[in-house]
Structure formats: structure tokens, C-alpha cells
DSSP file (Angstrom, degrees, kcal/mol; ACC not computed):
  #  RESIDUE AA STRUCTURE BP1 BP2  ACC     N-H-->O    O-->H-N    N-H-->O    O-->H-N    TCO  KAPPA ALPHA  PHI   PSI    X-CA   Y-CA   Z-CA
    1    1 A X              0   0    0      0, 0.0     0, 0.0     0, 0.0     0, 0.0   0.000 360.0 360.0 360.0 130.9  202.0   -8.9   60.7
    2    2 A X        -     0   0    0      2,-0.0     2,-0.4     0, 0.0     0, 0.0   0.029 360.0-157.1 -73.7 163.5  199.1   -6.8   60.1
    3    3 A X        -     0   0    0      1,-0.1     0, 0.0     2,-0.0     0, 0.0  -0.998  18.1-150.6-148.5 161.6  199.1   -3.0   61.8
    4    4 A X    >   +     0   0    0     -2,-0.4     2,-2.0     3,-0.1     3,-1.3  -0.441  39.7 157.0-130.8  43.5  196.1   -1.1   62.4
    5    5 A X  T 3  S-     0   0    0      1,-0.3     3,-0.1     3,-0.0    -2,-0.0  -0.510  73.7  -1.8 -87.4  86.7  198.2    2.2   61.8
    6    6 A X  T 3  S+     0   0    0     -2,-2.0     2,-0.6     1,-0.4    -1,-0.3   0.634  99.5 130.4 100.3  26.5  195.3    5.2   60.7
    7    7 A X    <   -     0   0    0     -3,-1.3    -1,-0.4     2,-0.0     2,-0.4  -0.886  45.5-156.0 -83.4 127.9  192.7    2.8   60.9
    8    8 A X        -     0   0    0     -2,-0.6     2,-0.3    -3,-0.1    -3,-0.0  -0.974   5.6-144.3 -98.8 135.7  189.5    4.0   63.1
    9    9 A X        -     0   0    0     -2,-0.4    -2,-0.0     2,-0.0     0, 0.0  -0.765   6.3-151.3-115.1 109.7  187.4    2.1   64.5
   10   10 A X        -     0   0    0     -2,-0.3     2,-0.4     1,-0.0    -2,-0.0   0.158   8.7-176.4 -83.7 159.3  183.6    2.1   65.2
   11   11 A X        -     0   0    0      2,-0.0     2,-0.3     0, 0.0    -1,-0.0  -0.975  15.3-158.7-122.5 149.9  181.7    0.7   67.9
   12   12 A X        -     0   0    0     -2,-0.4     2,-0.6     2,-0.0     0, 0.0  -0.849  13.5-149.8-131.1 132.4  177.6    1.3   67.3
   13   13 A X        -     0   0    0     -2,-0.3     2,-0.5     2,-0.0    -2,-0.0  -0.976   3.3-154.3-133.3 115.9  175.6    1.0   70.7
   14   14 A X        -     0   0    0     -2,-0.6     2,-0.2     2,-0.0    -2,-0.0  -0.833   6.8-137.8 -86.2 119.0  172.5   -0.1   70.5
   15   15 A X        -     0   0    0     -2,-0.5     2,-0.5     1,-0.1    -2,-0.0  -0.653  18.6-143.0 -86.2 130.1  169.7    0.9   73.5
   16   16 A X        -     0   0    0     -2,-0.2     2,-0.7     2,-0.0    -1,-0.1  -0.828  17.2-151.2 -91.2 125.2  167.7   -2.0   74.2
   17   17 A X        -     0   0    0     -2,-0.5     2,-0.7     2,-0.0    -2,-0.0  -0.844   4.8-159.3-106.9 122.6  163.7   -0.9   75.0
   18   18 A X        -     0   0    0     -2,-0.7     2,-0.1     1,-0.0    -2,-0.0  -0.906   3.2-146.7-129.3 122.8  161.9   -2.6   76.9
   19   19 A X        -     0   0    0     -2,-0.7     2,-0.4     1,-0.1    -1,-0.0  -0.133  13.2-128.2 -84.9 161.6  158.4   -2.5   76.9
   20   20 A X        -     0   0    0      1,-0.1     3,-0.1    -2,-0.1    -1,-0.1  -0.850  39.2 -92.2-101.4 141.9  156.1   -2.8   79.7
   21   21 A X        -     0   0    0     -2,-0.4     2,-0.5     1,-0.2    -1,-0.1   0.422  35.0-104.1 -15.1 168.1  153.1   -5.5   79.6
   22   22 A X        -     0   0    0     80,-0.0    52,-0.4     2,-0.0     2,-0.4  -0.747  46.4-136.9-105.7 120.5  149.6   -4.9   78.4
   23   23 A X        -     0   0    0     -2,-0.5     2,-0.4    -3,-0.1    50,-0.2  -0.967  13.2-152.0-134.7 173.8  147.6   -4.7   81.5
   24   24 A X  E     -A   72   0A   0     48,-2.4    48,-2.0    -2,-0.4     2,-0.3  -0.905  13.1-142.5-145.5  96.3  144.2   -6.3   82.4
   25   25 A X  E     -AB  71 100A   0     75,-1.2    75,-1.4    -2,-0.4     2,-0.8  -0.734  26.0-139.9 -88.6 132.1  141.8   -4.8   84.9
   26   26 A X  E     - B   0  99A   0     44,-0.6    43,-4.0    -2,-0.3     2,-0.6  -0.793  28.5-164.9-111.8 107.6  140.5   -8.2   86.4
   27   27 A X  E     -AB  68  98A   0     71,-1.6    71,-3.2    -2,-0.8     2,-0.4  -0.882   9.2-143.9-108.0 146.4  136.2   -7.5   86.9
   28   28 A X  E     - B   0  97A   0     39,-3.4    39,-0.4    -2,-0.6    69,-0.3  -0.939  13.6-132.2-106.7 133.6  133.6   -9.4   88.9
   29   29 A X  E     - B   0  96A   0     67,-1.8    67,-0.5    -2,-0.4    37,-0.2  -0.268  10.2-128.1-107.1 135.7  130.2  -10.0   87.9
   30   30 A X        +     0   0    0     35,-2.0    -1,-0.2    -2,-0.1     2,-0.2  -0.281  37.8 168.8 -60.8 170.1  127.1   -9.6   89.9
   31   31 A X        -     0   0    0      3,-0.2    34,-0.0    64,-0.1    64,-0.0  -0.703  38.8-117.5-158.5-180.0  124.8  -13.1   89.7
   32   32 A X  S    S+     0   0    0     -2,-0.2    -2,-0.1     3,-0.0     3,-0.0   0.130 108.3  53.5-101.0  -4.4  121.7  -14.0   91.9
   33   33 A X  S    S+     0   0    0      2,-0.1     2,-0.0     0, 0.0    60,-0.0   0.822  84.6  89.9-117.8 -49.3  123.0  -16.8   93.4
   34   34 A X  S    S-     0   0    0      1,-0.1    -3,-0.2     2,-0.1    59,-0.1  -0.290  72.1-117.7 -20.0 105.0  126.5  -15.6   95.0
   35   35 A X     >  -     0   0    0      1,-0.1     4,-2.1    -2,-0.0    -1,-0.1  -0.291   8.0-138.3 -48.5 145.2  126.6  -14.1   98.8
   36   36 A X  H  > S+     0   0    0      2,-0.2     4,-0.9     3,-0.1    -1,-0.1   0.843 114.6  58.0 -54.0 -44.9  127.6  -10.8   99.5
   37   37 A X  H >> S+     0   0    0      2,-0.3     3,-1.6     1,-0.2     4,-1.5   0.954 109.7  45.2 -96.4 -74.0  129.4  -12.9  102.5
   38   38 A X  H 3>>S+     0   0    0      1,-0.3     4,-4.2     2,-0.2     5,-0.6   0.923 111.2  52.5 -24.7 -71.7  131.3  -15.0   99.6
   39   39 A X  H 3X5S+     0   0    0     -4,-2.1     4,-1.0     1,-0.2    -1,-0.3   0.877 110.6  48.3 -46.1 -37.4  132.3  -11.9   97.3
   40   40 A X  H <X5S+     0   0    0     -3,-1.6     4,-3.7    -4,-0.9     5,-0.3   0.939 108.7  49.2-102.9 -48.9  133.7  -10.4   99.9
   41   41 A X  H  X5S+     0   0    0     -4,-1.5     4,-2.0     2,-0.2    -1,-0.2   0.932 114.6  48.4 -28.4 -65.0  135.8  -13.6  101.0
   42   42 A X  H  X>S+     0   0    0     -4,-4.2     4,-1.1     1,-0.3     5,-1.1   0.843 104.1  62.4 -65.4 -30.2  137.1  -14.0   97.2
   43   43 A X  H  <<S+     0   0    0     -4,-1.0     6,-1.4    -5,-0.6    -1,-0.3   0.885 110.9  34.1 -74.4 -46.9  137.9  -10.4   97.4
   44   44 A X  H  <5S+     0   0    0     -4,-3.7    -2,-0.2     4,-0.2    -1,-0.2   0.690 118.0  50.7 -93.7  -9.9  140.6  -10.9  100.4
   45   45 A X  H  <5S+     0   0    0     -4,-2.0    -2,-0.2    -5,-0.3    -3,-0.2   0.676 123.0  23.7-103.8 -10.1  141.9  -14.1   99.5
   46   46 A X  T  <5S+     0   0    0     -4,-1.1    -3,-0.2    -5,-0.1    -2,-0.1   0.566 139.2  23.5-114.7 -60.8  142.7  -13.5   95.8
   47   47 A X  S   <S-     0   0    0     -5,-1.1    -4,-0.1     2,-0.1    -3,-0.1   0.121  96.2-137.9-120.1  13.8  143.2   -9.9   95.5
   48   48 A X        +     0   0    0     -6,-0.1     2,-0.4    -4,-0.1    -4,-0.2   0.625  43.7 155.0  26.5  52.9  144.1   -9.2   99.4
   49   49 A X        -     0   0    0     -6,-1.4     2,-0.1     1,-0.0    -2,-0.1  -0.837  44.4 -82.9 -80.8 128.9  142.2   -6.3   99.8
   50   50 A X     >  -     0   0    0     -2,-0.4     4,-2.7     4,-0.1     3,-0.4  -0.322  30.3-112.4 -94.4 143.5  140.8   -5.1  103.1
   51   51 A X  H  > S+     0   0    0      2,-0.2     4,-2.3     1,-0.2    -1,-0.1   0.868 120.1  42.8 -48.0 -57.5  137.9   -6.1  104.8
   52   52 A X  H  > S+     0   0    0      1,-0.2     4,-3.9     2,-0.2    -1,-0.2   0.991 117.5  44.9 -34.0 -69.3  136.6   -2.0  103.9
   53   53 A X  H  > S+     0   0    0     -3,-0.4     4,-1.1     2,-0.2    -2,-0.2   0.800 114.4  46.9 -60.8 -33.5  137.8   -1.9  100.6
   54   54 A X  H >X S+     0   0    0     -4,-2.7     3,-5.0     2,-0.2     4,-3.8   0.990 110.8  53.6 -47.8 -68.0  136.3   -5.7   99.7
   55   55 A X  H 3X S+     0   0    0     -4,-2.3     4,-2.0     1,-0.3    -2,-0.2   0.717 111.0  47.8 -52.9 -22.3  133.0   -4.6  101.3
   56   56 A X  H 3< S+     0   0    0     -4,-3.9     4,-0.3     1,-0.2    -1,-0.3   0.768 115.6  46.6 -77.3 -16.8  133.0   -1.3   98.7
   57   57 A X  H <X S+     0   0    0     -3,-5.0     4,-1.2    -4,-1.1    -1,-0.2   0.583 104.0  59.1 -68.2 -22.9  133.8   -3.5   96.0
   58   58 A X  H  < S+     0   0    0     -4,-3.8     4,-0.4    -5,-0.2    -2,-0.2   0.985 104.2  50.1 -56.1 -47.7  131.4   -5.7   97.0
   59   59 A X  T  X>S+     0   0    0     -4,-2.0     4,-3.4     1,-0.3     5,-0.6   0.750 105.2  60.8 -67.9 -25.3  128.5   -3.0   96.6
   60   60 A X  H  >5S+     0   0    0     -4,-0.3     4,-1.4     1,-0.3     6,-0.6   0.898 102.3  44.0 -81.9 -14.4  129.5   -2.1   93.5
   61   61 A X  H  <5S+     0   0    0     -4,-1.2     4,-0.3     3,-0.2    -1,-0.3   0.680 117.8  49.7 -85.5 -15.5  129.1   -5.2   91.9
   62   62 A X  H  45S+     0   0    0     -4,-0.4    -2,-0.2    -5,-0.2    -3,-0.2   0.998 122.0  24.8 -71.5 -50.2  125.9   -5.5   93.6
   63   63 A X  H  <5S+     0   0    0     -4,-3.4    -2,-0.2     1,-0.1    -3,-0.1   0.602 136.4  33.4-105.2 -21.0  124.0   -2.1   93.0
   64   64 A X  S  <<S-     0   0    0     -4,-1.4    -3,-0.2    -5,-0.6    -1,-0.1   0.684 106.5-119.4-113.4 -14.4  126.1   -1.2   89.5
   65   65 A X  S    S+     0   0    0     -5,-0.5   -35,-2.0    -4,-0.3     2,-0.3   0.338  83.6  30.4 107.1 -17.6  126.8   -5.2   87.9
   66   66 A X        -     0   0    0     -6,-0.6     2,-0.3   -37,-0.2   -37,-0.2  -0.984  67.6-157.7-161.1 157.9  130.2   -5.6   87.8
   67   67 A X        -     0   0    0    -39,-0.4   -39,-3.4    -2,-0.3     2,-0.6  -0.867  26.9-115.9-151.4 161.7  133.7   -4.2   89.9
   68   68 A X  E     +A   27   0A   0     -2,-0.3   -41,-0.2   -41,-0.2     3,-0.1  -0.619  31.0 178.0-100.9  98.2  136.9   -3.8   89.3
   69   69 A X  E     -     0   0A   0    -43,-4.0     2,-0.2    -2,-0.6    -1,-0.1   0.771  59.4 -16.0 -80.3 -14.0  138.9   -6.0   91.4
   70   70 A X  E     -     0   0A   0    -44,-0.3   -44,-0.6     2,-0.1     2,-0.3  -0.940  45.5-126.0-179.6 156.3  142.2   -5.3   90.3
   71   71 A X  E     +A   25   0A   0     -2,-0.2     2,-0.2   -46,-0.2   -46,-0.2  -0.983  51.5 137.8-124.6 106.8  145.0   -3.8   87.4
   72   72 A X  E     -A   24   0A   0    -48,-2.0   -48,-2.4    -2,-0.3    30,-0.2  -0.909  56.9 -80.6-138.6-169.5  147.9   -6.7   86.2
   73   73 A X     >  -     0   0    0     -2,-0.2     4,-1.0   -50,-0.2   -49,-0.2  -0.069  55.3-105.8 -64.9 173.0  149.8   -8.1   83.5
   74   74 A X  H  > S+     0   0    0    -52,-0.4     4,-2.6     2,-0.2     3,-0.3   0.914 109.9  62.8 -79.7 -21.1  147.8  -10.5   81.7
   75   75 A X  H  > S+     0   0    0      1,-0.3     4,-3.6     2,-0.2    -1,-0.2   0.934 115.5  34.6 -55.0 -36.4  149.3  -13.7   82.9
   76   76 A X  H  > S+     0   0    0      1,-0.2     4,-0.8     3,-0.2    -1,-0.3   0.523 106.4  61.3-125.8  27.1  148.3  -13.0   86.1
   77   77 A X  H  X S+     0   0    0     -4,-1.0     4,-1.2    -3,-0.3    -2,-0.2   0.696 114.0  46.5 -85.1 -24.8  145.0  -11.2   85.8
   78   78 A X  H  X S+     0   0    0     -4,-2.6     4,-1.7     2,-0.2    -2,-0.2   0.920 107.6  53.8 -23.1 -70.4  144.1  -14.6   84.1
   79   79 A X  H >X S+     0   0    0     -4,-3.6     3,-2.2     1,-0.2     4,-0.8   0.948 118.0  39.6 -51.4 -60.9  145.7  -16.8   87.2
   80   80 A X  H 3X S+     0   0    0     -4,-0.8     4,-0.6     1,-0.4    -1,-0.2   0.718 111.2  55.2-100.4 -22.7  143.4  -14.7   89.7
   81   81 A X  H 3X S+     0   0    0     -4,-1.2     4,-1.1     2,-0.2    -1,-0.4   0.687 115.2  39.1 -37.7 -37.9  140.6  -14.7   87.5
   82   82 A X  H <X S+     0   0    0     -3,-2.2     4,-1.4    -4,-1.7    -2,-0.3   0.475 107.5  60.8 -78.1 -27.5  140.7  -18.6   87.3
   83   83 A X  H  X S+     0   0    0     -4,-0.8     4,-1.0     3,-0.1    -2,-0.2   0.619 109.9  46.8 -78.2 -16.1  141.6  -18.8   91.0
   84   84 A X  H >X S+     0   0    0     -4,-0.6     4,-1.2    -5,-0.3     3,-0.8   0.973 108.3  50.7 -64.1 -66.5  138.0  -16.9   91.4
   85   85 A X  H 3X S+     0   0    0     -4,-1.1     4,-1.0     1,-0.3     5,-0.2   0.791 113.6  51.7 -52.4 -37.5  136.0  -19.2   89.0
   86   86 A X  H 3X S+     0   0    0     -4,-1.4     4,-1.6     1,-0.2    -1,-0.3   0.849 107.5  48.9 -78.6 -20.8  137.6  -22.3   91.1
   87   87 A X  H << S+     0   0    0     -4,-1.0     4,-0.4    -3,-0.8    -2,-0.2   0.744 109.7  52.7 -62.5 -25.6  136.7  -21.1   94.2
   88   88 A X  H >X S+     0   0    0     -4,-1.2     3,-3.2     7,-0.2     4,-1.0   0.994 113.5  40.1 -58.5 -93.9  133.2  -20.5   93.2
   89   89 A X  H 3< S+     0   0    0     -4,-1.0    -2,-0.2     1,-0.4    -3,-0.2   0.445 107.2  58.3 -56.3 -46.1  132.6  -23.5   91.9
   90   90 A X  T 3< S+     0   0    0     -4,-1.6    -1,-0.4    -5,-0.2    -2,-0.2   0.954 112.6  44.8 -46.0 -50.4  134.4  -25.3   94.6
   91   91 A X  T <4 S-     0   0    0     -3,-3.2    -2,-0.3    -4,-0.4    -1,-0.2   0.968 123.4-108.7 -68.5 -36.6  131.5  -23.2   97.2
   92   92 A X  S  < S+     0   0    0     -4,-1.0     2,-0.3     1,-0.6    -3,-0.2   0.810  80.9 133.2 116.6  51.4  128.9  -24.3   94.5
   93   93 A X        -     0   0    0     -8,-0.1    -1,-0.6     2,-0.1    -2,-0.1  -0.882  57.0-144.1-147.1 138.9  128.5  -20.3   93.2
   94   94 A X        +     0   0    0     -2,-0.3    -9,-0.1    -6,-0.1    -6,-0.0  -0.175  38.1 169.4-111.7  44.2  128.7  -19.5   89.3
   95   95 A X        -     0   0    0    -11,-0.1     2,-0.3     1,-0.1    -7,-0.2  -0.194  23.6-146.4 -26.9 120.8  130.7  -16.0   90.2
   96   96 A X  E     -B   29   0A   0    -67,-0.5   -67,-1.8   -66,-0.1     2,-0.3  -0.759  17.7-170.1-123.7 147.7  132.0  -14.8   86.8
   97   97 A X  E     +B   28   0A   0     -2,-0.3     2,-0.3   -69,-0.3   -69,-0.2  -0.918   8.0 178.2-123.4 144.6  135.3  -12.8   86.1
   98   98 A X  E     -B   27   0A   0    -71,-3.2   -71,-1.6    -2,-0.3     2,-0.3  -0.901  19.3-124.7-143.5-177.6  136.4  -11.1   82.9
   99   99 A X  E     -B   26   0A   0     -2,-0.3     2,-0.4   -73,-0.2   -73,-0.2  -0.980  18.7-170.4-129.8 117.4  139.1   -9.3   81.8
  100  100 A X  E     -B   25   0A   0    -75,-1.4   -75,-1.2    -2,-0.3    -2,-0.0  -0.938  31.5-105.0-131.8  96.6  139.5   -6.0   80.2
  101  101 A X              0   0    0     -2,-0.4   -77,-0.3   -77,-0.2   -78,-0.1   0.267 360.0 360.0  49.9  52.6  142.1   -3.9   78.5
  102  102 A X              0   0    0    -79,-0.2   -78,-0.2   -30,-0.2    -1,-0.1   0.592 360.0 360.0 -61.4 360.0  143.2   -1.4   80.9
């Protein structure tokens, strides 16, 4: 039989860190062909945003070229970026989304 008699023993505890995602400000790009009426649409059905808050996004993308519809991970500043571009396209609008580094 073994004895563990003046033995010590250690135990080493490691902290697990866990990092948070990269995230992705999700913009949409003014075009000539797109309604105001549309943007605004895509803007509450995607990115639920209130009929105020759409219409100020709206303007910015009109008068400045691009706004900033949104902050996520990237997986799903992608999905809702791709839920745009098919919605456009479904209405017959070539409304462009990109993604940027926030």
C-alpha cells in the first residue's frame, strides 16, 4: 500500500478568457434607383428600427451616401446584410450593404 504521508499536492487553476467577437457596423448605400419609401421599409423589417429612427437613417444615406444601420458580430451583420440584398432584388432595387470593422 502506498501512503501519501508528507507529500503535497498542487492543483494549478487555470482562468479561461473569453474573448468577445469582432463586430461589424452593417452600412447602406445610397443608389438612384431605390425609394426613400423602400429604405425605410428595409430599415424596420431587418434592423427593427422605428418608423423616426428609419426615416433619419434614411436621410443620411440620401444627402451623405451611405448610413449606418446597425453594430453586430459578424455572422449576423452578414445574415442581415444578405437579408437586405434579397429583399432588394426580390422588389427589383440594386440596394447595396457593406460591412465595416467597428
Amino acid at each position: 500500500m502506498a501512503s501519501n504521508t508528507g507529500k503535497t499536492r498542487t492543483v494549478v487553476k487555470t482562468e479561461k478568457q473569453v474573448s468577445t467577437p469582432s463586430l461589424f457596423k452593417v452600412l447602406m448605400h445610397n443608389d438612384d434607383y431605390t425609394t426613400m419609401e423602400f429604405v425605410i421599409e428595409v430599415l424596420q423589417s431587418i434592423f427593427h428600427k422605428s418608423t423616426a429612427e428609419a426615416e433619419k437613417i434614411m436621410l443620411t444615406i440620401h444627402f451623405q451616401g451611405f448610413g449606418h444601420c446597425g453594430t453586430f458580430p459578424y455572422a449576423i451583420a452578414e445574415t442581415k446584410a444578405d437579408q437586405v440584398r434579397r429583399q432588394a432584388r426580390k422588389a427589383g432595387f440594386p440596394l447595396r450593404c457593406s460591412l465595416e470593422e467597428a
